[in-house]
C-alpha angles and dihedrals in degrees: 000000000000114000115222115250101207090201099045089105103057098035089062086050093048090044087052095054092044096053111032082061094064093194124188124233098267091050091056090038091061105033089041111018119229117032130176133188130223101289095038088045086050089048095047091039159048112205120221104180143342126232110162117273097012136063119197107207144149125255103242091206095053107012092234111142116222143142140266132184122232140199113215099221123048076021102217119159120205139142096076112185127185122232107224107186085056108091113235114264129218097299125224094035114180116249113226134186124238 
């Protein structure tokens, strides 16, 4: 049985503007602030799950567990926003490929 993803809607709407923008690095610094790309995203975070166009992941340097959007191509990842009622998590954690 398939379970219902109640956001599954608008986040393919959300995922269709994004992406059909295709916006450069500048574009999304200025518009969003902070944006990494995929090494720098792999050496600030551990990613916990994808759900387009959004990452859930933890904050390496403070262990707190929070969210970013993300555009596929140029793949560029901002908008990182901490979950507060999570508590923080053993920080640094090592990435590690699977």
């Amino acid at each position: 049985m398939t379970e219902y993803d109640e956001t599954e809607a608008m986040r393919r709407v959300m995922a269709q503007d994004i992406n059909s923008r295709k916006d450069n690095r500048d574009q999304l610094e200025k518009e969003h602030g902070e944006v990494w790309d995929t090494d720098q995203l792999r050496e600030r975070f551990n990613v916990q799950a994808f759900a387009a166009p959004f990452v859930v992941a933890v904050d390496r340097q403070t262990g707190r567990m929070g969210s970013l959007v993300f555009q596929h191509w140029p793949r560029f990842y901002w908008g990182w926003k901490e979950e507060p009622s999570i508590e923080p998590i053993e920080p640094n954690i090592k990435w590690r490929r699977m």
